[in-house]
C-alpha positions in Angstrom: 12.7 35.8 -23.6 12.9 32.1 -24.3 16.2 31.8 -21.9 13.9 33.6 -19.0 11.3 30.9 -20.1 13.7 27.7 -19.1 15.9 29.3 -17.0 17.1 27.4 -13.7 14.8 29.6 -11.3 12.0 29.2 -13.7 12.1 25.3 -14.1 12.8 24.6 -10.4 9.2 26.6 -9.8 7.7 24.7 -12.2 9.0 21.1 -10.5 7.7 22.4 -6.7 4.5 23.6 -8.3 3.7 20.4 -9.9 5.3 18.1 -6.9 3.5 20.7 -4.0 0.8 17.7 -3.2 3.8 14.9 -3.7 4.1 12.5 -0.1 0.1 11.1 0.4 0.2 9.1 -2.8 3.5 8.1 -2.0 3.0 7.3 1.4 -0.3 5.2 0.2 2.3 2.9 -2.3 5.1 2.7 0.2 2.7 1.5 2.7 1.0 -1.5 1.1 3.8 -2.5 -1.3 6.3 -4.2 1.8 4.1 -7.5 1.8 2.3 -8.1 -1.2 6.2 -7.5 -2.5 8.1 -9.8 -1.1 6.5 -11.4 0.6 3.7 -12.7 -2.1 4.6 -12.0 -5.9 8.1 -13.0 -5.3 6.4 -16.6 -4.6 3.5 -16.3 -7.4 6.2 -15.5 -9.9 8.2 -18.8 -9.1 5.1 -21.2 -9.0 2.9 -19.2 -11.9 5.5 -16.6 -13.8 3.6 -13.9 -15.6 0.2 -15.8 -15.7 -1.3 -13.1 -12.8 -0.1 -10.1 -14.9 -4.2 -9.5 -15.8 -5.4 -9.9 -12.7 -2.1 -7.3 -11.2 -3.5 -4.4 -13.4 -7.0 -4.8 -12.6 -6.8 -4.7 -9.2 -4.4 -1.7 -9.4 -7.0 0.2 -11.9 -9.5 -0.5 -9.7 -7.6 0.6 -6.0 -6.9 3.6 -8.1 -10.1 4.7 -9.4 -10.8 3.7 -5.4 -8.3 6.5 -4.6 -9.3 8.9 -6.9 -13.3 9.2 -5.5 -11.4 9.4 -1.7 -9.2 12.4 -3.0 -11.9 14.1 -4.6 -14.0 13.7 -1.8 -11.1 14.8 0.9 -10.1 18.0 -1.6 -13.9 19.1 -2.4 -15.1 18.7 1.3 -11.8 19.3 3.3 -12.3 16.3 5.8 -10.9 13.2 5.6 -13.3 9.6 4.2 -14.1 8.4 8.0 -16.2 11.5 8.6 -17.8 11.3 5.5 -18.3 7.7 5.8 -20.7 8.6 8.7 -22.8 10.6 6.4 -24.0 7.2 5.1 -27.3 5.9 6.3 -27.0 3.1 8.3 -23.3 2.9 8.6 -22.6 5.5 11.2 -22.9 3.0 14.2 -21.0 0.3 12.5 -18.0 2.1 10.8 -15.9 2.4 14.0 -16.3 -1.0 15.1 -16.1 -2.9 11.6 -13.2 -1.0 10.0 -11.2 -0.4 13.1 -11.8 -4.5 14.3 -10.3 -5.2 10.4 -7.1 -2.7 11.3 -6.4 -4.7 14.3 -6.8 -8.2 13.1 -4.6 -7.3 9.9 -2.0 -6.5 12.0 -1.0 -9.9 12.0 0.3 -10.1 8.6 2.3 -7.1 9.6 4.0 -9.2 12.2 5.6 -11.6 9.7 6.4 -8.8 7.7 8.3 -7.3 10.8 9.9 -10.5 11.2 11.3 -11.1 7.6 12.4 -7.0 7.4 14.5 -8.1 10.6 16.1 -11.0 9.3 17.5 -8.7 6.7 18.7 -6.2 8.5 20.5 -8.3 10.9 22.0 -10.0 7.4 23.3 -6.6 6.5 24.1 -5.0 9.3 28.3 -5.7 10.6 27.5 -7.4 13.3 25.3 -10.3 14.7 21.9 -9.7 16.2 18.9 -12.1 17.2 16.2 -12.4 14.9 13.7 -11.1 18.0 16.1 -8.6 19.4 16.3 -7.1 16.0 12.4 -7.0 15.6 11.8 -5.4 18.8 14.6 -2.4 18.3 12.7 -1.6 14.8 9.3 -1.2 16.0 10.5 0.6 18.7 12.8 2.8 16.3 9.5 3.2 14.2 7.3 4.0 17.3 9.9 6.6 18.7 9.4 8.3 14.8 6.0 8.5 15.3 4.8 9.1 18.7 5.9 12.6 18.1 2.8 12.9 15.3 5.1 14.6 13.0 3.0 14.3 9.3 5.9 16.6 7.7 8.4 13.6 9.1 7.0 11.0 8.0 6.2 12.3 4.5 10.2 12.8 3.9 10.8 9.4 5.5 8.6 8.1 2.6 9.7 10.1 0.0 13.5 9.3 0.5 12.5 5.5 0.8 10.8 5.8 -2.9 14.1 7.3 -4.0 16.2 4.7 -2.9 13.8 1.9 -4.3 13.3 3.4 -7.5 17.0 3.5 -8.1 18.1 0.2 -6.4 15.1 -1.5 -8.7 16.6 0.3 -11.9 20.1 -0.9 -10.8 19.0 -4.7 -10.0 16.8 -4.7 -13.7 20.1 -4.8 -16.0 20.7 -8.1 -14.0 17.0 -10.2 -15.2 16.0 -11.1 -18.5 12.3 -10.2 -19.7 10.7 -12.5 -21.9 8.3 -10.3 -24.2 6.2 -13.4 -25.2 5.7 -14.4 -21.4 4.9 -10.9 -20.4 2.2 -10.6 -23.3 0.6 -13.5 -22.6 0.2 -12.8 -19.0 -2.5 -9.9 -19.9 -5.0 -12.9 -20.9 -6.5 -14.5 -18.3 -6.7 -17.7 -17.4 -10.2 -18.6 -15.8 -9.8 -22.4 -15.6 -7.0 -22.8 -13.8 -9.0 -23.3 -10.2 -5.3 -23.0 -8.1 -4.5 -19.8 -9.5 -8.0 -18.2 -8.9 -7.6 -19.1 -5.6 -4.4 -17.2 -5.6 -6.0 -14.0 -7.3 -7.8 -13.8 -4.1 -4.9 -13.3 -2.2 -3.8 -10.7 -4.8 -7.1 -8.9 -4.2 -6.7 -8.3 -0.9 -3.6 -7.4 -0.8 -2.5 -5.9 -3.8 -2.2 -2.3 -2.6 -3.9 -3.6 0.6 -7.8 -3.4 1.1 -9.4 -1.0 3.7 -6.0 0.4 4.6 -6.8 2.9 1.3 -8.8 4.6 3.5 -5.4 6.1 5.4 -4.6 8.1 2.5 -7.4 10.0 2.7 -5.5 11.2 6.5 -2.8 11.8 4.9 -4.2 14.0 2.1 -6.6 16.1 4.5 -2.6 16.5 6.1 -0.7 17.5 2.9 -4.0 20.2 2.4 -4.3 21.5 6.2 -8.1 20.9 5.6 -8.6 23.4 2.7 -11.2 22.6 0.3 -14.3 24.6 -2.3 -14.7 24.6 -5.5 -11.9 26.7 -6.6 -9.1 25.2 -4.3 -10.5 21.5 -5.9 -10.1 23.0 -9.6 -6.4 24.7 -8.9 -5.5 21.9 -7.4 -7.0 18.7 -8.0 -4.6 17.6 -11.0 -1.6 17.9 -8.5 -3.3 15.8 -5.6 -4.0 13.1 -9.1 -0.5 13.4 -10.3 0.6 12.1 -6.6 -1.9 9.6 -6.7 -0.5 8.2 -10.3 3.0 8.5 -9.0 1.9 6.2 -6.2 0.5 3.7 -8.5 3.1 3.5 -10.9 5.5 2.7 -8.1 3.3 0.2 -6.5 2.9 -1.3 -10.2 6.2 -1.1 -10.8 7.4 -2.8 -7.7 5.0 -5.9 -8.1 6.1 -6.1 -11.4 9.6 -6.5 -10.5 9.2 -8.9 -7.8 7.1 -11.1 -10.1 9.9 -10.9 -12.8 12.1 -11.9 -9.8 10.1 -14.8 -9.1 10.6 -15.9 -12.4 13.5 -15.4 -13.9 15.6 -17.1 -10.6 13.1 -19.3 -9.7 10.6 -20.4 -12.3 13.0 -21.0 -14.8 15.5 -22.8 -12.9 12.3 -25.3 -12.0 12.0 -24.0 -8.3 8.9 -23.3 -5.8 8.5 -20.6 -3.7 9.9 -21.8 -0.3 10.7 -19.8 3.5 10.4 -16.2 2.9 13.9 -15.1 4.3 15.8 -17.5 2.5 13.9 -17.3 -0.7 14.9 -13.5 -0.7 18.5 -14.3 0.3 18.9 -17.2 -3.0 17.7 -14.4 -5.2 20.8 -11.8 -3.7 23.1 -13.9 -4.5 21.6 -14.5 -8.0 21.1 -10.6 -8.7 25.2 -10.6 -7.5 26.0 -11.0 -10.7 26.8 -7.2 -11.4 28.8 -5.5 -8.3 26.8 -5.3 -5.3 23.6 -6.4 -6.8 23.0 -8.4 -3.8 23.4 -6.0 -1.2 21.5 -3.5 -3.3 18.6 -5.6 -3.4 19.3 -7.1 0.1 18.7 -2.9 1.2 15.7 -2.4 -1.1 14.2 -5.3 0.2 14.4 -4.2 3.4 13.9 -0.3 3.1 10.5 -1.5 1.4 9.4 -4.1 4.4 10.9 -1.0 7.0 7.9 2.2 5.2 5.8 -0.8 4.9 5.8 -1.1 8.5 6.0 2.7 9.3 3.0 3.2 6.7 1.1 0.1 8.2 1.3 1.6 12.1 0.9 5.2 10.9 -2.3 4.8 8.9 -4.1 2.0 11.2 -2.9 4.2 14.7 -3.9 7.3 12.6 -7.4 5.6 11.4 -8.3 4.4 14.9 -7.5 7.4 16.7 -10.0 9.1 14.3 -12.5 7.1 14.6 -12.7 7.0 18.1 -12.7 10.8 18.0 -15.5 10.9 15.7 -17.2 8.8 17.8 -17.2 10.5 21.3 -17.0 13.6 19.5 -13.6 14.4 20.9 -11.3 16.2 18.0 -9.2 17.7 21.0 -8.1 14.3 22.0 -7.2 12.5 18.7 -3.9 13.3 19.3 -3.6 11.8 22.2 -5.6 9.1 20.9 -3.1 8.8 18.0 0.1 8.1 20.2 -2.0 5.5 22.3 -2.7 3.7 19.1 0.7 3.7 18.3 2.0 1.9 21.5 -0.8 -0.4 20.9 -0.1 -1.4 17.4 4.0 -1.4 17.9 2.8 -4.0 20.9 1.0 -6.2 18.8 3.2 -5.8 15.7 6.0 -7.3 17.7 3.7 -10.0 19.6 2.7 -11.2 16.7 6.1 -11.4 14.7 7.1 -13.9 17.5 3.5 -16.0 17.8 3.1 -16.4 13.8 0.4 -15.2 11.3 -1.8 -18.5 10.3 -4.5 -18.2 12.7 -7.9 -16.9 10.7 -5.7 -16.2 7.3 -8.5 -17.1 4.9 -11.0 -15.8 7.3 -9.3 -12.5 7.6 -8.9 -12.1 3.5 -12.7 -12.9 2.5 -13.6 -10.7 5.8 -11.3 -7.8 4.4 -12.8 -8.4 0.5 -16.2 -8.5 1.4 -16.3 -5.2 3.4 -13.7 -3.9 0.8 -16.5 -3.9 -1.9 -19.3 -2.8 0.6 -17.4 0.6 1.1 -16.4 0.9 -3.1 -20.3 1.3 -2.9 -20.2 3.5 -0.2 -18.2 5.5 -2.0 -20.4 5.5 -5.4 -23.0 6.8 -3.0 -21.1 9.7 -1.3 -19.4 11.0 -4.6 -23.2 11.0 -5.7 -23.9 13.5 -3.2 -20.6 16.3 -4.0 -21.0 19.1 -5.7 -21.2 18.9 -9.7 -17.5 20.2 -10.2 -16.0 17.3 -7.6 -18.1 14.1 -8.8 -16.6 11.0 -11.2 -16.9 10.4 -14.7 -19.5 7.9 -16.0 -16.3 5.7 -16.7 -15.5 6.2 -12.6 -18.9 5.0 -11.7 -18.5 2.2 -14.3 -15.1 0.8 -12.6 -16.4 1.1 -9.4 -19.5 -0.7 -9.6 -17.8 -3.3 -11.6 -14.7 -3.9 -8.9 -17.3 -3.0 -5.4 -19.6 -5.8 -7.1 -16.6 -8.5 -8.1 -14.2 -8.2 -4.5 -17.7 -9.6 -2.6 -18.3 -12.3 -5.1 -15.0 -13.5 -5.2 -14.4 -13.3 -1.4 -17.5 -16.0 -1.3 -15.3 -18.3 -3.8 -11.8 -17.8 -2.5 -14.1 -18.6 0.9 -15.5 -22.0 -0.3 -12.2 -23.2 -2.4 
C-alpha cells in the first residue's frame, strides 16, 4: 500500500497536478525581471549595497497581492482584467487610450534593454557581429516566434529560460560572499537619505514593471481556455497561486542576486555603477573565478534580457490588440490585431535601441506610478463586486489600499525631486 502511495507513476501525477497552471506566473517574472535586473539593481547595489532591500520586498508584496486580485478575478469570471476594467464607471472611454499610450511609450526602455542583450550575445557568440545588426536579427528572431500567436510556445520558451536562470544563478552564488549583518540591516529603512528615495522611485516602477501586470491576466485567461464558476475557482485557485508565488520568488530571487552582485564586485572594491555593457562584462570576469563562471553569467544575463524582451512584445502586442477589440467590438479580429501589434512593437523596439532612451524618462516613471495606483483601486473596486467565494481577504484590501494610495504620492515626489 504505502509503495503504491509513492510510487513513480503516482508522484509524477502528483508533480503535473500541482504544476498544471505553471507558465502565466512565470511568464509574468521572466517578463519584467530583464531590466530592473541588469540593467538597475546591478547599479543600486554598487552605489547603495543592501540599503534598498526594504523597499525590494515591499514592492514585490505589494505587485503580488496586485496579481493575486487579477487571478482571482480572471479565474472567477473567465475573461481577462481589460474587459473587466470596462465594468468600471467612468473608465471605459479612457482605458484603451491611457493604458495602451503607457505600453507604447514604455517601449523605450525596452530599446536599451534590446541593445545591452545584443551586446552580449555578440560577446558570446564565435564570431563578430555589429552591435545594430545583432539587435535587428533578435527582434526579428522574437517577432518570427510570435507572429504565429502560439500561447503553448511561448509558455515553454519561458519556462526553459527560468530553468536555465535558476541554475546558472545557483552556479554563479558559490562565487559572492553574503554579509548577514549588511543583508539585515537593509530590511530597515532609511527615510532621510533624499538620493536614495529618489532611487526607490525608480524601483517602484519598475520592480516587476507597473501596468505591464496587467499581461498576466492574458496569459492566465490562456493557460484556463476561459473556464471559470465557482467550483472551477475552488479546484483550482491554489494552483493558478502556487504559479503566481513561483513567479515571485524568481523575480525576488533574481533582484536579490543582482544587488548582491552590485555589491560584492563593485561596492566593496569602492566602484560606481558605470555603462551598462561593460559594467556586466567587469563582473564576468569577477564571477570567473570558478570554471566558466563568466560565461555562465555572461548567458544568464542574456537569456534573462532575451524573455524579457519576448515577454515585453508579447504582453504589450497582446494588451493592445485586446483593447482595440474590446473597443470596436471586434473579438474575430484580435488576432489579427495581435500580429499587427507585434510588427509595430518589434519596429519601435529596434528604432529605439539605436535613437536612445532619455527622452521623457522621469516623465514616463511618475506617468506609469500615478496610473499604477489609480488601477490598484480599480481593482479594490472590481474584487468588491465578485462573488463571495472569489473576493480578498481583509489583509488583501489592506495592502492594496495601502500600496494604490503610496505609488501616487510618491510619483508626485520622485516628480518634484
Amino acid at each position: 500500500m504505502a509503495s503504491s502511495m509513492f510510487s513513480i507513476p503516482h508522484l509524477w501525477d502528483l508533480i503535473r497536478k500541482r504544476f498544471r497552471f505553471v507558465g502565466p506566473g512565470l511568464s509574468l517574472a521572466m517578463s519584467s525581471a530583464g531590466w530592473v535586473g541588469l540593467l538597475t539593481l546591478i547599479g543600486l547595489g554598487s552605489d547603495y549595497g543592501y540599503l534598498i532591500l526594504w523597499a525590494i520586498l515591499a514592492v514585490l508584496v505589494y505587485k503580488y497581492a496586485f496579481n493575486r486580485g487579477i487571478a482571482r478575478y480572471t479565474v472567477s469570471q473567465g475573461e481577462n482584467i481589460y474587459a473587466g476594467l470596462r465594468r468600471v464607471p467612468g473608465f471605459r472611454t479612457v482605458e484603451t487610450p491611457v493604458i495602451g499610450g503607457i505600453y507604447l511609450i514604455e517601449v523605450m526602455n525596452h530599446g536599451a534593454g534590446a541593445m545591452v542583450a545584443a551586446s552580449l550575445l555578440a560577446s558570446i557568440l564565435p564570431i563578430e557581429l555589429p552591435a545594430k545588426l545583432t539587435v535587428i536579427l533578435m527582434i526579428a528572431g522574437i517577432t518570427a516566434i510570435l507572429y504565429h500567436n502560439s500561447y503553448p510556445l511561448f509558455k515553454k520558451i519561458m519556462v526553459v529560460a527560468g530553468v536555465i536562470i535558476v541554475c546558472g544563478l545557483l552556479y554563479n552564488l558559490n562565487t559572492l560572499y553574503f554579509s548577514v549583518p549588511d543583508i539585515a540591516a537593509g530590511f530597515a529603512p532609511d527615510l532621510g537619505n533624499n538620493e536614495l528615495l529618489y532611487y526607490i522611485g525608480s524601483i517602484m516602477a519598475s520592480l516587476g514593471t507597473g501596468l505591464s501586470l496587467l499581461c498576466y491576466s492574458m496569459w492566465l485567461e490562456k493557460e484556463t481556455k476561459g473556464a471559470h464558476g465557482e467550483a472551477f475557482f475552488k479546484e483550482h485557485i491554489n494552483l493558478v497561486s502556487f504559479d503566481l508565488t513561483l513567479g515571485f520568488l524568481l523575480l525576488g530571487l533574481l533582484s536579490f542576486f543582482y544587488l548582491t552582485i552590485g555589491f560584492v564586485v563593485m561596492n566593496e572594491e569602492g566602484m560606481s555603477a558605470f555603462e551598462n555593457d561593460l559594467m556586466i562584462r567587469l563582473i564576468g570576469h569577477t564571477l570567473n573565478t570558478v570554471p566558466f563562471g563568466m560565461t555562465i553569467f555572461l548567458i544568464i544575463s542574456f537569456v534573462t534580457l532575451f524573455v524579457y524582451l519576448i515577454g515585453a512584445l508579447d504582453g504589450r502586442a497582446r494588451a493592445v490588440a485586446t483593447l482595440i477589440a474590446q473597443t470596436i467590438n471586434r473579438k474575430d479580429a484580435e488576432d489579427r490585431l495581435y500580429k499587427g501589434m507585434v510588427l509595430v512593437f518589434a519596429a519601435l523596439f529596434i528604432i529605439f535601441a539605436f535613437i536612445g532612451d532619455k527622452y521623457l524618462a522621469k516623465e514616463l516613471v511618475t506617468l506609469s506610478m500615478m496610473v499604477f495606483g489609480l488601477v490598484g483601486l480599480l481593482l479594490i473596486y472590481l474584487d468588491r463586486t465578485l462573488p463571495p467565494y472569489a473576493q480578498g481577504s481583509w489583509l488583501w484590501y489592506g495592502v492594496m489600499a495601502a500600496g494604490s494610495v503610496l505609488f501616487p504620492v510618491a510619483a508626485i515626489y520622485y516628480a518634484m525631486m
